[in-house]
N, C-alpha and C positions, 0 to 999 in steps of 0.2 A: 569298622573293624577295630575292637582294642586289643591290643598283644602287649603283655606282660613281659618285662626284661625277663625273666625265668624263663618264660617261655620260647621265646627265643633264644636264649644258650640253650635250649636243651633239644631246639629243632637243627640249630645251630651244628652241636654235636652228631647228630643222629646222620642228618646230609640227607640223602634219599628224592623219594617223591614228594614227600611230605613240604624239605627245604625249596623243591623246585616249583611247589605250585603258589608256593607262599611269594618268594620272587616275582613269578610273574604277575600274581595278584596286585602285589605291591608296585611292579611296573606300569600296570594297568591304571592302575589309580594314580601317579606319579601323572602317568601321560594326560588324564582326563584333567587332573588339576592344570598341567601348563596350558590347556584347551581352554577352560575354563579363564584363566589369570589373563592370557591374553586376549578371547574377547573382552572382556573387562577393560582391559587396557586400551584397546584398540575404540571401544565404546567411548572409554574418557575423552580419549585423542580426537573425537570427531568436533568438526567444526560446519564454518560455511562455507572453506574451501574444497573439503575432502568427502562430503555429505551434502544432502539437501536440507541440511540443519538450517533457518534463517542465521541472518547475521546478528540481528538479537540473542541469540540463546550462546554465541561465544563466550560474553562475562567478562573478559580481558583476556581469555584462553584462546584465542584465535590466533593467525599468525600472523608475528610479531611485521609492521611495512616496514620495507626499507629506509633509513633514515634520509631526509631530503639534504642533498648536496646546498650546503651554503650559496647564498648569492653572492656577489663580488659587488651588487649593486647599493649604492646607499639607500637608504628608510626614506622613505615620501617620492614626489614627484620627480621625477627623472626629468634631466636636460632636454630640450627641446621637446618635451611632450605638452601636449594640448588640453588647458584645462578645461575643467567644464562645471556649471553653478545650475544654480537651481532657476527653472525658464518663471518668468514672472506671468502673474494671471495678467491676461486683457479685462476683466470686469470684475476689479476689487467692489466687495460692497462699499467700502467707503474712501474715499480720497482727500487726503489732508493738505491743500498747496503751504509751505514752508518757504517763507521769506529769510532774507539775509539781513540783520540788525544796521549792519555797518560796512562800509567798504573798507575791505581787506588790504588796500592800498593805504588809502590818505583816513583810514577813519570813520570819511562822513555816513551821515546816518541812509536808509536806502529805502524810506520807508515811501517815498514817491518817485522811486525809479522805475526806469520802464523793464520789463520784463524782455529777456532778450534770450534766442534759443529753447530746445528743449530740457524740460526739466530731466534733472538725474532723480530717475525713480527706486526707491527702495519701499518693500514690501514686506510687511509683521504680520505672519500667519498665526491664531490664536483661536481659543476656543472661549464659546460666550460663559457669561457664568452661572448661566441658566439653562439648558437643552429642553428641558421639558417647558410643553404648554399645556394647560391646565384648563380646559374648554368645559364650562358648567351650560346644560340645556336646561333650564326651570320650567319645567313643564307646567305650564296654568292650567287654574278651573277654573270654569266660565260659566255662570249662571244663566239661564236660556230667558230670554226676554219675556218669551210665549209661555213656558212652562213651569219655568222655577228648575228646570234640572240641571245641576251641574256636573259638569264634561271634562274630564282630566283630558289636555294634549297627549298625542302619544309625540314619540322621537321621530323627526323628520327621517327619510329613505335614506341611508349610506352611512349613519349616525352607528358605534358601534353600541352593542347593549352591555357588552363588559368594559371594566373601568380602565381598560389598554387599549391603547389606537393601535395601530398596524406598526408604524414606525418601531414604538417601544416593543411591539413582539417580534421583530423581526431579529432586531439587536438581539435580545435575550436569545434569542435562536444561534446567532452570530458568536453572540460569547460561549454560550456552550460549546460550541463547533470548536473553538479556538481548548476545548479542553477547563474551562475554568468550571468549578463545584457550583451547586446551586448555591451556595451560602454566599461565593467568591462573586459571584454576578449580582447578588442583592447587591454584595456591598460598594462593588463597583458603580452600580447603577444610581445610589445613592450618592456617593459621595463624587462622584465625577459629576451628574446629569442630573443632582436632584432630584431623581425619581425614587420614591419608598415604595420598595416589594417584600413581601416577606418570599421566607424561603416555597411555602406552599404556592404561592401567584407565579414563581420562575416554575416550578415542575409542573403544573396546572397549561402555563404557556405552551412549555415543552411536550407536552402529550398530545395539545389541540393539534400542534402542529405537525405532529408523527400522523395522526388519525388526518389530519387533512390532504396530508400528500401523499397517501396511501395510492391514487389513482396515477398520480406522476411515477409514484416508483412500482408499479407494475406495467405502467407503459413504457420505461426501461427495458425491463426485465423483455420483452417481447420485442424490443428492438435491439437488443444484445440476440436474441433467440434467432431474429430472422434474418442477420448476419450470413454471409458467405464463410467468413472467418472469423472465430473464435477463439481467446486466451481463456484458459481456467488454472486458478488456484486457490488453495486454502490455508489458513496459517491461523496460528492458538490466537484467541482473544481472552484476556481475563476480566473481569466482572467482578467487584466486591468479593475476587479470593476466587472465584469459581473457577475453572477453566471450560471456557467455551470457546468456537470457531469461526472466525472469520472467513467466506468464502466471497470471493469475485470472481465475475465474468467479465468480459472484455473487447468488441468489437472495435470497427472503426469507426464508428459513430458515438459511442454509447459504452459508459461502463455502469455495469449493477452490484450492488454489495446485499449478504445476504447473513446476519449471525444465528447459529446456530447451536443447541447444544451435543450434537455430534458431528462427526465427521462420514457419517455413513453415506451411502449410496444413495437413498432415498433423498438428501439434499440437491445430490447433484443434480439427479433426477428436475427436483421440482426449479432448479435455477437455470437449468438448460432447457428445458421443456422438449419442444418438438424440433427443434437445433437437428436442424441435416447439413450442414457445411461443414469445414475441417477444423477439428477441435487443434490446438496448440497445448500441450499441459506435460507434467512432469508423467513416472510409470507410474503413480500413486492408482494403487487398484479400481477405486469407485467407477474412472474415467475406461474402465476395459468394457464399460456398456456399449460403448460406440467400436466398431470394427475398424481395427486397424489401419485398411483404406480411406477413414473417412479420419486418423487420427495423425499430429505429427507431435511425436513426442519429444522434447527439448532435449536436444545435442549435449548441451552446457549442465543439465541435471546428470546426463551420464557420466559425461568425464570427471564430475566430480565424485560420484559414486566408485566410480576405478582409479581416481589418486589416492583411495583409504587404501586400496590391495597393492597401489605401486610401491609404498611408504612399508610394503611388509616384510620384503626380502625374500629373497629362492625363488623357487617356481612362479610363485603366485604372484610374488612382487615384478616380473621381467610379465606375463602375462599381463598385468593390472599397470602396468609403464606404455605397452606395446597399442595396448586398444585403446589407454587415451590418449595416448600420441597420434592414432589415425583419424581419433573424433576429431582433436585441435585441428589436425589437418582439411579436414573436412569443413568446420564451419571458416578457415581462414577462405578456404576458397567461394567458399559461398557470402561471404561478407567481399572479398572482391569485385563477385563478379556481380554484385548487388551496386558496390559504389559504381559500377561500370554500364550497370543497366543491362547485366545478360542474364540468361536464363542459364541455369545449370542442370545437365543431365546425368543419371547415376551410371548410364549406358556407355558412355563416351568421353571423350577428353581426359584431361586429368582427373576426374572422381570416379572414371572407372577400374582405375588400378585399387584406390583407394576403397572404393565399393568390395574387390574383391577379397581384400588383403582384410578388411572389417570383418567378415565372414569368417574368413579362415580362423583368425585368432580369438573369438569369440567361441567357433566348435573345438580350437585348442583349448580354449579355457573352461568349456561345459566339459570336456574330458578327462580334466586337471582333477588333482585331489584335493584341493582346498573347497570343501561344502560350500562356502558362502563364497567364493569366487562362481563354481558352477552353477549354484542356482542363478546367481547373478546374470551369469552368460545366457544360459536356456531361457530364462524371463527376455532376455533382448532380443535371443533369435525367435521366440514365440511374435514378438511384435514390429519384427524386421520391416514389412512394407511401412510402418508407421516412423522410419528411420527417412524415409527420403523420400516423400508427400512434398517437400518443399522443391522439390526436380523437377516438381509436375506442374509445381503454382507459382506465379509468380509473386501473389501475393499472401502466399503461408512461410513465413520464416522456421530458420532451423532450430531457434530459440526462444524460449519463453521469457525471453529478458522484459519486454512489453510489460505483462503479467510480475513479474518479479517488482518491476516499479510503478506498478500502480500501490500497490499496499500503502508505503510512506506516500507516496502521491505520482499522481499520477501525467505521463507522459505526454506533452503538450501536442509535439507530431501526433501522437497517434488518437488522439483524439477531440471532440471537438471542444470550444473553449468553453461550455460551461459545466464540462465535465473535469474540467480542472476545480472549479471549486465545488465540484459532487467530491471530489476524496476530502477537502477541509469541510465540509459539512459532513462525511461520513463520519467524522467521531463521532455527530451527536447520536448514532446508535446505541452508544454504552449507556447513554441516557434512561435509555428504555428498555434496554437489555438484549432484546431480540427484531423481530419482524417488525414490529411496528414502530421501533426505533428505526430500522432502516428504514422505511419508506422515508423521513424525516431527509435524508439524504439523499434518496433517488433523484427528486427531481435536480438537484443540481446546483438549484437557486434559491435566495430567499425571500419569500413571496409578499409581497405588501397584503395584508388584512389573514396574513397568514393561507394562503391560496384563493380569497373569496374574491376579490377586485379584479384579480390576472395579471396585474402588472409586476412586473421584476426588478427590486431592486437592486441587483445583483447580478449582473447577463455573464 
């Protein structure tokens, strides 16, 4: 709507219906814009404390920590504390005995003294100056006594046919995991270990090895699937500028990684499979496949979605103050009575005031006039039994904290140890971009002849 100074003194004048409908028009539009400006605003403001935003996507906008209280202590080792050095090996490859020239006393020379007590041993850890072996098979022709035919050898059984032993593709496996470019692991490889790859031989390595472990990282995926309890989350991956998906699952045994380029339903689908136990996961829609009963949705993702509304003020903000003040209560006692080894019921004891008082202020807050407070609330009580799944189990927590740190890496408790180096081998995904870069990372480990032998050099 444009209005013209003129035309406004002359509605101005007049007064009427004419001035009054103009007003409220302009009220109208006055009100939609402060609508507007503050979502906006409130959009900016979001972080990882007040949203399910990661803690990556803060930038330096997150909130600012408390600054840490000075020590009173000096810098280095403190008075009577216990030092500790580095344990020496029992079978150095080589041992150098070190004689003493002369006696520290009168002089004399010691060069036919007897040896008396144990030696003081010190120990130089070093790297050769060669790593690489260089193994040529000359395969002969052999003229046939009987016939005159000559017979090319083939390559004895376990002999590899490309010009990389297991070792060197393992590494190469190893540095990419570790995040280093294909050009960065030539060079390393070379100048550290003597070994010359061009950059084509390190991504040649790196694909045999995706396509090899393709069977390990679907035997993953189906032991994360046949799980009692399950963690699921997704978070952005980028790719040469692209934006694409990182998704994991999560058992007690077993975690699977899975890149994708959406986020849609049909992923979950295919990472969860036939998964009938209790999912752990944030309200992110995909996961409303499974029924609520069979769901427990992370306490810790809610309260931070209602610290955006407590930071609002009025209504909305005493609403969005109240309900995550009952969540915090809620998992304080469930993290209690876990260090304590009990079982918590939504029925009884202290979580049943708490259970009821949850309810109430959440149908106070679907009845509230702030739109995105009410949908907020209605979306919760729609998924209400999948709020206290962990009352019933005692092995479904109220948080997907689990799930949270596997991403950067993952949680030693909770799973087994050689799915600790499945997350530092899960970078090499990016490698290959999608699926078949993650299998690269399923299994775990990294496999000498690149899976063919079986053996692990890496458990």
């Amino acid at each position: 709507m444009e209005l013209r100074r003129e035309d406004a003194k002359r509605i101005a004048r007049e007064g009427g219906d004419s001035a009054c409908e103009l007003l409220l028009t302009l009220l109208d539009r006055v009100a939609e814009q402060d609508e507007r400006i503050a979502k906006l605003e409130r959009r900016l403001g979001q972080n990882s404390v007040n949203s399910s935003l990661p803690p990556s996507s803060d930038r330096g906008q997150g909130p600012k920590r408390a600054a840490r209280k000075r020590s009173e202590r000096k810098q280095g080792a403190q008075l009577g504390h216990e030092g500790a050095s580095r344990k020496l090996v029992d079978d150095p490859d080589e041992t150098l005995p070190v004689r003493p020239d002369e006696c520290r006393k009168c002089g004399r020379e010691l060069a036919e003294g007897r040896v008396v007590g144990r030696p003081a041993r010190h120990q130089v850890i070093d790297l050769p100056e060669s790593a690489v072996v260089t193994t040529e098979h000359q395969l002969l022709k052999v003229a046939c006594p009987a016939c005159g035919t000559h017979t090319r050898a083939e390559l004895p059984t376990g002999v590899e046919r490309g010009a990389f032993g297991p070792r060197l593709r393992a590494t190469v496996v190893m540095l990419a995991a570790m995040l280093m470019s294909r050009r960065a692991t030539a060079l390393v490889l070379a100048d550290m270990f003597g070994a010359k790859l061009s950059t084509g031989s390190v991504e040649k390595i790196l694909k045999d090895a995706s396509v090899s472990l393709q069977q390990p990282w679907e035997a993953i995926k189906r032991a994360v699937q046949a799980g009692d309890v399950a963690h699921a989350d997704e978070t952005s991956w980028r790719r040469a500028g692209q934006r694409m998906w990182l998704w994991a699952a999560l058992s007690a045994t077993a975690a699977c990684f899975q890149i994708d380029q959406t986020r849609a339903r049909s992923v979950a689908r295919d990472l969860l499979g036939d998964f009938d136990g209790i999912l752990i996961s944030d309200r992110y829609g995909v996961y409303a496949m499974l029924d609520p009963a069979r769901r427990q949705v992370c306490l810790a993702h809610l309260a931070r979605n209602f610290i955006a509304h407590a930071d609002r003020g009025g209504a909305a903000g005493r609403h969005g103050a109240r309900i995550k003040g009952l969540l915090d209560a809620v998992m304080i006692l469930d993290r209690d009575a876990r260090e304590h080894d009990r079982q918590l019921a939504w029925h009884e004891g202290q979580l049943r005031p708490l259970h009821d008082d949850l309810m109430d202020a959440l149908e106070a807050g679907e009845r509230g006039r702030t739109p995105e407070l009410a949908t907020l609330c209605a979306n919760v009580l729609d998924l209400w039994p999948a709020l206290w799944n962990f009352t019933e189990h005692h092995d479904v927590d109220a948080t997907n904290y689990a799930e949270v740190r596997v991403m950067p890496r993952l949680e030693a408790e909770r799973c087994s140890r050689w799915a600790v180096w499945l997350v530092k081998l899960g970078i090499i995904r990016a490698l290959r971009g999608r699926r078949e870069a993650c299998r690269a990372a399923g299994s775990g480990r990294v496999w000498c002849g690149v899976g063919r032998c079986g053996r692990a050099l890496v458990a």
